[in-house]
N, C-alpha and C positions, 0 to 999 in steps of 0.2 A: 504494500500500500504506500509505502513512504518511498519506494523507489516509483511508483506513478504520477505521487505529485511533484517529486523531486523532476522527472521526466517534463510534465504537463509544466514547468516553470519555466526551467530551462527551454522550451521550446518558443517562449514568448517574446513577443519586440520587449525591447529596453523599456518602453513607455509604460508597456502592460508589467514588467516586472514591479516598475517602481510603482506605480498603483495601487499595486497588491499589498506589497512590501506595507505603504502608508497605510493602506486599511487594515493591516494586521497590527500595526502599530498602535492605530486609532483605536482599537478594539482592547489593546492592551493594556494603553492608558485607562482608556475609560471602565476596565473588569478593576484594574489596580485600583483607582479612585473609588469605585463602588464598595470596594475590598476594605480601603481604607476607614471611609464613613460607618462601614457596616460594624468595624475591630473598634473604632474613636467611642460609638454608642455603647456598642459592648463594653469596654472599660468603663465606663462611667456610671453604667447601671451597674456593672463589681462595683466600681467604688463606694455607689452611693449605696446601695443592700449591704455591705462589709458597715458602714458606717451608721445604718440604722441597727443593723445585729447588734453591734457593740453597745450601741445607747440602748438598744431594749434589754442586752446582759445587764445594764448595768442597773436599770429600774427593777429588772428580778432580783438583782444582786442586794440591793436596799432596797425590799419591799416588805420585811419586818419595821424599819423601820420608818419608812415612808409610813406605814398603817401606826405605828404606835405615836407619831406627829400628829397623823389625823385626829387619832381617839386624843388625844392630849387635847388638840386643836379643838376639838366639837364637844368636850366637857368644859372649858371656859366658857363659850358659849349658852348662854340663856334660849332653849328651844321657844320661848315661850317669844321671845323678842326677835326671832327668827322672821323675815317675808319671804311668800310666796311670789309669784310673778304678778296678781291683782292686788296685793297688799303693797308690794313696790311702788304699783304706777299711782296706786292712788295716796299713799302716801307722801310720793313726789308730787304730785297734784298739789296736796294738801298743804307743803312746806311749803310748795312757789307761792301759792294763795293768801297764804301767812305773810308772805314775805313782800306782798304787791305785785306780784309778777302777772302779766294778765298776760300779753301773749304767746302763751306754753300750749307746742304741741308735740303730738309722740310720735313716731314713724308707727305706732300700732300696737301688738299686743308685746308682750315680754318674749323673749328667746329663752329657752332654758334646755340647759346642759346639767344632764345627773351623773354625777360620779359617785359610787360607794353610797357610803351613808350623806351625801352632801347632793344639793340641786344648786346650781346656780344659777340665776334669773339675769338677764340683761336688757334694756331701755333706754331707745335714742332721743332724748329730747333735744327741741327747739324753743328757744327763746330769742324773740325778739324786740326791739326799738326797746330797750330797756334800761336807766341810766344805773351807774357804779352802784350807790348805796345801796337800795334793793338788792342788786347782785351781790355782794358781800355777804348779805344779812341772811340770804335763800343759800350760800353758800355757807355760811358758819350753822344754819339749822343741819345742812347736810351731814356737819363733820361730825355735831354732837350726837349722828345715829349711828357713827362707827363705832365697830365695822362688820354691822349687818345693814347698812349702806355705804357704799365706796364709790367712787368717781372713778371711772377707767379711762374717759377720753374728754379731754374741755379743750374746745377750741374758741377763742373769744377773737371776735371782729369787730370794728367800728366801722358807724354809715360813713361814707365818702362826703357826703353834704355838711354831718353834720354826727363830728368826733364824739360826742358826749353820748348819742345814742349808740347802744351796744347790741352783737347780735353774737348768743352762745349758744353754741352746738356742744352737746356733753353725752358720754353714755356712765349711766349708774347701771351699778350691780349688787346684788345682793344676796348672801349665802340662806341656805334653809337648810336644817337638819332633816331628811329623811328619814320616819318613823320606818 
């Protein structure tokens, strides 16, 4: 077989050789390059699977005591002082309302994520056209629920018109003990 194509090659103009020549080339670039991308992804999913194994050994490895934080963690806590995800919004309700805040709104109901004995509730709120004092004041009621209410995200902006008016975007979270 290799002495036919060998035969079939050598029988060709120069023109047709080198033709051939380039398109086996081009074919071999292009299998090499495909070869390449295919080995570069491969590696890097090893690396990244090597690199999540190792983080989950190491969560098995302290997961006595990751669990005896918890339990430590969730006997400080007062169940009784604990929200829910409708106890959160309406209690952030309740503080802004205390606090003057009229225009508060929520992207919607709570998110909540359950871990073990722990649920965690989370709530995007909006406040707007709203000057400093208010905001302190709805902000110091916040701190004194900690920390079975906590602040995860406050972004504060002022109107472009008109500096004194403020617009804050925040998410609160709140832990609940899971009977």
């Amino acid at each position: 077989m290799i002495l036919s194509i060998r035969a079939f090659f050598l029988s060709r103009a120069l023109r047709e050789k080198l033709l051939m020549v380039a398109f086996v080339v081009i074919g071999a670039v292009w299998w090499l390059s495909a070869f390449s991308t295919r080995t570069g992804k491969l590696w890097r999913e090893q690396r990244s699977t090597t690199t999540r194994l190792a983080e989950q050994a190491q969560w098995i490895k302290n997961k006595t005591s990751i669990e005896q934080t918890a339990a430590k963690t969730a006997g400080r806590l007062d169940p009784a002082k604990t929200l829910n995800g409708n106890q959160l919004v309406t209690t952030v309700a309740q503080l802004a309302n205390e606090a003057g805040l009229k225009q508060t709104s929520t992207n919607g109901n709570a998110a909540t994520t359950t871990s073990g004995q722990f649920a965690l509730h989370s709530v995007e709120y909006t406040i707007r056209n709203v000057e400093w004092d208010p905001l302190g004041k709805f902000y110091e009621a916040l701190l004194q629920r900690s920390p079975y209410i906590a602040v995860e995200r406050f972004v504060l902006n002022s109107a472009a018109n008109n500096p004194a008016q403020l617009t804050l975007v925040f998410k609160v979270v709140s832990v609940e003990i899971v009977p």
